[in-house]
N, C-alpha and C positions, 0 to 999 in steps of 0.2 A: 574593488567595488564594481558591481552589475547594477548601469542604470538603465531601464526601459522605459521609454518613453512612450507612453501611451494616449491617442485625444480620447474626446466624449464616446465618440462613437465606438473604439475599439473597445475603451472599461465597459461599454453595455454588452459588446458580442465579447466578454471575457467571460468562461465559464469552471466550473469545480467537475473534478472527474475521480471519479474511483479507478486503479488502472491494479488487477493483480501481476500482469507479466512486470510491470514497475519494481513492485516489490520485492521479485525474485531478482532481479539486474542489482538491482540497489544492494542488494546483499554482495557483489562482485567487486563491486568498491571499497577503499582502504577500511572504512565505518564498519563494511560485514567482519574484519579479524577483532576490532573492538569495539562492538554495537554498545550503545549510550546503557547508562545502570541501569536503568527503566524500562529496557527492552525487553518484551519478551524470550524466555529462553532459546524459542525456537529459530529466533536471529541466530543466534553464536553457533547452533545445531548446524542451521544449511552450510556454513563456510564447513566444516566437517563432512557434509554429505557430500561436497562438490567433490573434497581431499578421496572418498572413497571410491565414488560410481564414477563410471568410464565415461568422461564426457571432457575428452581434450582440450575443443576449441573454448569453451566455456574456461576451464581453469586457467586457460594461457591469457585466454583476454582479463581475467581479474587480479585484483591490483592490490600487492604489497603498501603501496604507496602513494604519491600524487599522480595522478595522471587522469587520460580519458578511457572511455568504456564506450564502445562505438554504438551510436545512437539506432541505430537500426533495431536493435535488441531487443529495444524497448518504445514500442511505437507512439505516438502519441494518441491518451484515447480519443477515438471516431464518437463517441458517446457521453452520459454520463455515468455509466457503468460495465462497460463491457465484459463478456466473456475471457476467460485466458483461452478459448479456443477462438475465438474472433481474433487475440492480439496475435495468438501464433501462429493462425495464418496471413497474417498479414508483415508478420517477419517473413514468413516463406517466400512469400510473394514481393519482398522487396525487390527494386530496379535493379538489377545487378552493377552498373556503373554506379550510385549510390552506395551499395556496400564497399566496393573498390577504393572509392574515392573516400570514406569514413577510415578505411583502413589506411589509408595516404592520412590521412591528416593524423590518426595517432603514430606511424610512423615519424612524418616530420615537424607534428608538431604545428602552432599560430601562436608564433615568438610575440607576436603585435598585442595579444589577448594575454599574454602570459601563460600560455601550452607549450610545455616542451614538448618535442619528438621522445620516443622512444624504439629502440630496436624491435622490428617483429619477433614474435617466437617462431619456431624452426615449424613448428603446427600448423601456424596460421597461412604463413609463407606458400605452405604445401598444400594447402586447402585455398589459397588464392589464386594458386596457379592452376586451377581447377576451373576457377570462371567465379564472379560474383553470385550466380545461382547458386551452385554447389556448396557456397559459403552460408546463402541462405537456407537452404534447404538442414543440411547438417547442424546449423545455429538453435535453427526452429525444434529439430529431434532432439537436443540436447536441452533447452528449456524444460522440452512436455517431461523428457525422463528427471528434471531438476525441479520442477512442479512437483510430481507425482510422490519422489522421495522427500522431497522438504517441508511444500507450502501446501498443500489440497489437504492433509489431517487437519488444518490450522486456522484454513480462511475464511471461512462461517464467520467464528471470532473475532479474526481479526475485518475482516469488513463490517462487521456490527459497529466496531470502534469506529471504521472511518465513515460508515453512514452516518455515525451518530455526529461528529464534526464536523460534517456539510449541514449538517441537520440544526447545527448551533451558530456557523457561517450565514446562513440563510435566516436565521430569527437576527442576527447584529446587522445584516446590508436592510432586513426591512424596517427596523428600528430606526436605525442610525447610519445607514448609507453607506457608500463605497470604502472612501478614506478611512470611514471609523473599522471597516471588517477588516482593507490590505493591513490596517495599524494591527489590529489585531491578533492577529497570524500569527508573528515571532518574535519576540524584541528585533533581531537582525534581519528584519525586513520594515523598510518606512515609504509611505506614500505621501508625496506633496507636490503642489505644484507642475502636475500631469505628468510625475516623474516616479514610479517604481523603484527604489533603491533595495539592493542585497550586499551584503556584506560578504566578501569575497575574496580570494588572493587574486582570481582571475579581472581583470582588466576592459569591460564590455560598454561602448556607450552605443545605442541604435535605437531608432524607431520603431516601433513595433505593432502591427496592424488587432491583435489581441493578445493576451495572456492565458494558458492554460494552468488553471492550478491544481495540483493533487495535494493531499495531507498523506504522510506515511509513516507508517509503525517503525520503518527501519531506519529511516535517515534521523542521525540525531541532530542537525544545522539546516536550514535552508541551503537549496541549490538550485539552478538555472539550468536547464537544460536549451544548451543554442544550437543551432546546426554551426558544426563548424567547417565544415563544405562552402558554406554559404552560396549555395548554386538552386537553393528552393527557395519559395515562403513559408516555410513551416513556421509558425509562432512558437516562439518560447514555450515550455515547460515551465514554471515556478513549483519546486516541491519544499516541502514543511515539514518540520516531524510534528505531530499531533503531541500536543502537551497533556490530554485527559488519556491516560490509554486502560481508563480502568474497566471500560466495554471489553478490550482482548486478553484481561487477565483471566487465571482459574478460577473456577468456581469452588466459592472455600467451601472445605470437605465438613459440613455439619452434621451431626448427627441428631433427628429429631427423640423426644424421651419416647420412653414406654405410655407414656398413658397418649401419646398425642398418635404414636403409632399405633396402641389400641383402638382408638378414635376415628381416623382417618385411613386405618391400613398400612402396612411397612413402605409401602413403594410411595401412596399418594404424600404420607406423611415426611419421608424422604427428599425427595421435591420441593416440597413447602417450605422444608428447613433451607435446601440448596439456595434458593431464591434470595439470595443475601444482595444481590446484585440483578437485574437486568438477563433474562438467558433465552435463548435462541431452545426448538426442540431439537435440534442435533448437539447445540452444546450439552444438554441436560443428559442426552441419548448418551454422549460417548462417556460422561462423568461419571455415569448408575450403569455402563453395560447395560445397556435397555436397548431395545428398538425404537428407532422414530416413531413407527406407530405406539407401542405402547405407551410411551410419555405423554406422545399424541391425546390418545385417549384418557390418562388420569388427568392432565392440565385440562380438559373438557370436563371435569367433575369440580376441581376446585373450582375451577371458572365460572360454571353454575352455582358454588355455593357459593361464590360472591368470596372466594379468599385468593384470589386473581386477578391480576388484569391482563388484556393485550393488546398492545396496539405494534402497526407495519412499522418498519426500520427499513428504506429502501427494499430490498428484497426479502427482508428476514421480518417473523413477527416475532416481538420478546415479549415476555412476562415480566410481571411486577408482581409482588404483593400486595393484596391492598391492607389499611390497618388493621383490619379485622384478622386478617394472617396474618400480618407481624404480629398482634397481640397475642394471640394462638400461638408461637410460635414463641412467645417469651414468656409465658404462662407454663411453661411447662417444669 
């Protein structure tokens, strides 16, 4: 069990974060060889891409099984939505004695916390006797090419999901306040009594000046991210898996009829059908082989006939249908 202790003042400066470099890490951990049934495909994909593309230090630090994944990798967000080129340079730019000392603690482990040590790999070793820079530098390159191959097709989608669960975090804290949102979260997370409780093998009781929370498509349990250095104040991490993840699923492949695509045209009528769900214009883009702009430009037509709506999702604007498309769209 992970208890954090938190007073009034730190639940108010406690904040929600979108973090993509998160997501990529998380897959590093034992969850990435068997991500939750609900996961996305593209989970179980990256632990495959890491198996293929040349990226050493990455595949040695990730984990068959219990253990840690050195914090450094995965910064905590500076924001509520940062860049993956803000977090990775800010891996690059890790303190080098930091990196060192993260790599000391997965070797020997915090028997106290319930971390065992484990033996370095022969990779890391070699790249630590390089200097902590070196370690970060090389960390960071291996991310952007683990980005590039796994997660950037993906994350449009999958940040609509977690925008839309901060988006639904933020209508329960102003409803119903603090304790009713932390309750909220995951069954195996509980708030009472100025005390944050996670369900955990690892063994953590402390104080803690705020909580950082993110929600992730990849972790199927809540987890804690502590330093275990314990040489900073970094605040905790609290990650979640997102129970609704129907924002970062496919867009089911509909086919609108002949008279609706007489009506409206192949492409606009296309669309109209797609909109089964919520969709971003690069979701729509990559699902019809279209260009952003042209989607662009026919949701600018339905939208005017009023068989549309849009409104912002943090950075993304999605579509709806209003009834009048759906009706249109079942009439056929």
């Amino acid at each position: 069990m992970i208890e954090l202790t938190v007073d009034a003042g730190g639940l108010a400066r406690s904040r929600f974060a979108v973090s993509p470099l998160h997501e990529v890490v998380a897959t590093l951990l034992s969850w990435g060889l068997q991500p939750a049934p609900d996961a996305d495909p593209w989970v179980a994909r990256a632990r495959r891409v890491l198996r293929r593309a040349r990226l050493p230090l990455l595949s040695e630090l990730s984990l068959d099984g219990t253990g840690y994944v050195p914090d450094f990798l995965s910064p905590h967000p500076c924001g509520p939505s940062p860049t993956v080129e803000e977090e990775l340079e800010r891996v690059r730019c890790t303190p080098p004695e930091r990196v060192l000392s993260e790599l000391d603690a997965l070797r020997n482990g915090r028997p106290c916390s319930g971390l065992a040590g484990s033996p370095l790999p022969t990779g890391v070793q070699r790249a630590m006797a390089r200097g902590g820079a070196h370690v970060a530098r090389q960390a960071a390159n291996e991310l952007r090419r683990y980005w590039e191959l796994a997660f950037a097709p993906h994350w449009e989608a999958a940040k609509t999901a977690l925008d839309t669960e901060i988006d639904r975090c933020a209508g329960v804290l102003a409803r119903h306040g603090a304790a009713r949102l932390f309750n909220s979260l995951h069954p195996h997370i509980q708030w009472g009594e100025g005390t944050l409780r996670v369900e955990s093998r690892f063994r953590i009781t402390l104080p803690v000046p705020l909580v950082i929370v993110v929600p992730s498509l990849v972790a199927p349990r809540p987890a804690v991210a502590v330093d275990p250095t314990r040489d900073g104040d970094r605040p905790p991490m609290l990650v979640y898996p997102v129970r609704d993840k129907a924002a970062a699923g496919p867009i089911a492949p509909t086919d609108p009829s002949a008279e609706i695509a007489q009506l409206l045209g192949p492409t606009r009528a296309a669309l109209l059908a797609a909109l089964t769900q919520p969709a971003s214009t690069a979701q729509l883009a990559a699902h019809h082989f279209l260009s952003p702009a042209t989607v662009s430009y026919h949701l600018g037509v339905l939208h005017r006939a009023g068989l549309v709506t849009r409104a912002r999702s943090g950075r993304s604007v999605l579509y709806r249908r209003t009834p009048e498309g759906s009706r249109l769209t079942r009439n056929r």
